[in-house]
One Martini backbone bead per residue (centre of mass of N, CA, C, O) as a GRO file, in nm:
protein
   89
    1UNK     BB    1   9.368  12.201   8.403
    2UNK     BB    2   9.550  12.200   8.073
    3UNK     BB    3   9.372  11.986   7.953
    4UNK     BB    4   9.160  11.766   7.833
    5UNK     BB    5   8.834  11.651   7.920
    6UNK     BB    6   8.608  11.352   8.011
    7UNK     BB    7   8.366  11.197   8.140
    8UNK     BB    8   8.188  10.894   8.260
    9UNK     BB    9   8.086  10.998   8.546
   10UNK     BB   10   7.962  11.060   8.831
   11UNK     BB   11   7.994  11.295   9.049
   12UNK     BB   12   8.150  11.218   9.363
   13UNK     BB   13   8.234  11.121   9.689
   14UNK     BB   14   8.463  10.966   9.862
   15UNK     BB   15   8.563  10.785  10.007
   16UNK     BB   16   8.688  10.695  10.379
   17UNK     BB   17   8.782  10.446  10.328
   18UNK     BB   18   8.906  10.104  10.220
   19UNK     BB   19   8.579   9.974  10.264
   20UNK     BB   20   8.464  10.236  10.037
   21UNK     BB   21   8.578  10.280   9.789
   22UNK     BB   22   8.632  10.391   9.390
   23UNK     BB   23   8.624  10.272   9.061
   24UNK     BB   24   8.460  10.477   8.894
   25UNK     BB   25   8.329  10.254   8.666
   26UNK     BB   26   8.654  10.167   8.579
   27UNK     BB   27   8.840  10.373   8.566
   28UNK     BB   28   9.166  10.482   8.438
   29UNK     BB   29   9.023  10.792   8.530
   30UNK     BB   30   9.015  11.028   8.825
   31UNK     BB   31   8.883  11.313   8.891
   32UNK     BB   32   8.995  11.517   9.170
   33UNK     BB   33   8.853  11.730   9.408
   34UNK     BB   34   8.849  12.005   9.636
   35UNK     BB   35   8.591  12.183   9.798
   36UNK     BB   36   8.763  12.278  10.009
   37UNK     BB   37   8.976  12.441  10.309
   38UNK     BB   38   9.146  12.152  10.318
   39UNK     BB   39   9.396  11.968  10.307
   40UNK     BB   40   9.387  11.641  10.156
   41UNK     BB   41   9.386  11.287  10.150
   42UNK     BB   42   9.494  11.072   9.892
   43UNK     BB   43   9.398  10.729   9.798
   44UNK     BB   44   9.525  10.414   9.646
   45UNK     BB   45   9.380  10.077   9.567
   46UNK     BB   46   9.338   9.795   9.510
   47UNK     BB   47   9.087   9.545   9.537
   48UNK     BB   48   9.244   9.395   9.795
   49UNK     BB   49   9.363   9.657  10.003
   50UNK     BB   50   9.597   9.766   9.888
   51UNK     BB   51   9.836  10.003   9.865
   52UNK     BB   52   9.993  10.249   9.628
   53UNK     BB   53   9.914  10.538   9.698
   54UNK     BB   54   9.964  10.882   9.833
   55UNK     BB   55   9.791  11.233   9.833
   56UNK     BB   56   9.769  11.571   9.864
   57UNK     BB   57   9.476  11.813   9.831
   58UNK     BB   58   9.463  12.085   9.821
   59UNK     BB   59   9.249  12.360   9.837
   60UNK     BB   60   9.078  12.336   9.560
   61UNK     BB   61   9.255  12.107   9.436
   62UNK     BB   62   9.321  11.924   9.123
   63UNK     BB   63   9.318  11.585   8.991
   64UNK     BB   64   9.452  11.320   8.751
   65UNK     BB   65   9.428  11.000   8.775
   66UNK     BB   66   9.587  10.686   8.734
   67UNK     BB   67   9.441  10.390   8.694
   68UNK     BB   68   9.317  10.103   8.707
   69UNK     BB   69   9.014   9.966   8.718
   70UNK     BB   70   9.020   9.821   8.986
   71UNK     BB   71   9.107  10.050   9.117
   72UNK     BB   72   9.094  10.263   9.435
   73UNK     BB   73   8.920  10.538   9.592
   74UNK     BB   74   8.987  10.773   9.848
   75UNK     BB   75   8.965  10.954  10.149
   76UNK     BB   76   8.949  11.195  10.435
   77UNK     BB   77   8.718  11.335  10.265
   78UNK     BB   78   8.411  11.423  10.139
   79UNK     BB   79   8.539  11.697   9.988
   80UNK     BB   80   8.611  11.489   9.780
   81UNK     BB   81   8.530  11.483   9.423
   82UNK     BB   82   8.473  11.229   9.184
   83UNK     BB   83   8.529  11.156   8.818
   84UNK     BB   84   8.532  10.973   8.586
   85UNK     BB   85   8.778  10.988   8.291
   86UNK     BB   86   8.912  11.115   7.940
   87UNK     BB   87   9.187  11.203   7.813
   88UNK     BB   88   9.283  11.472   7.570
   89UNK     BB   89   9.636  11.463   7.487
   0.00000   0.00000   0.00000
């Protein structure tokens, strides 16, 4: 990330299906990280596990999600590791 951030929630493990999503304490940004060594799918989704959409996180590559407070991630894999945040750009 070539911005400033900062956390705001513990950062944890992704859930990895639509009924674990985590709005990480409704965070309407939330940084995720693949500590993996393969390219992982994230998922974003409403809170009623509308599916809103989805994208590859490559191995080792990170990420700043925008999302409303009440949506969820998860994550194809627990070595997505997320972060509710706020940036400062």
């Amino acid at each position: 990330m070539s911005f400033p951030w900062k956390p705001i929630t513990t950062e944890a493990a992704c859930g990895t299906s639509s009924t674990n999503g985590s709005n990480f304490g409704s965070s309407t940004a939330v940084r995720v990280h693949n500590s993996g060594s393969t390219a992982r799918l994230v998922s974003v989704e409403t809170s009623g596990a509308s599916l809103i959409g989805t994208f590859t996180l490559g191995a080792g590559g990170t990420e700043i999600i925008s999302k409303n407070a009440s949506d969820e991630v998860f994550a194809a894999h627990a070595e997505i590791l997320g972060v509710g945040c706020i940036t400062e750009n």
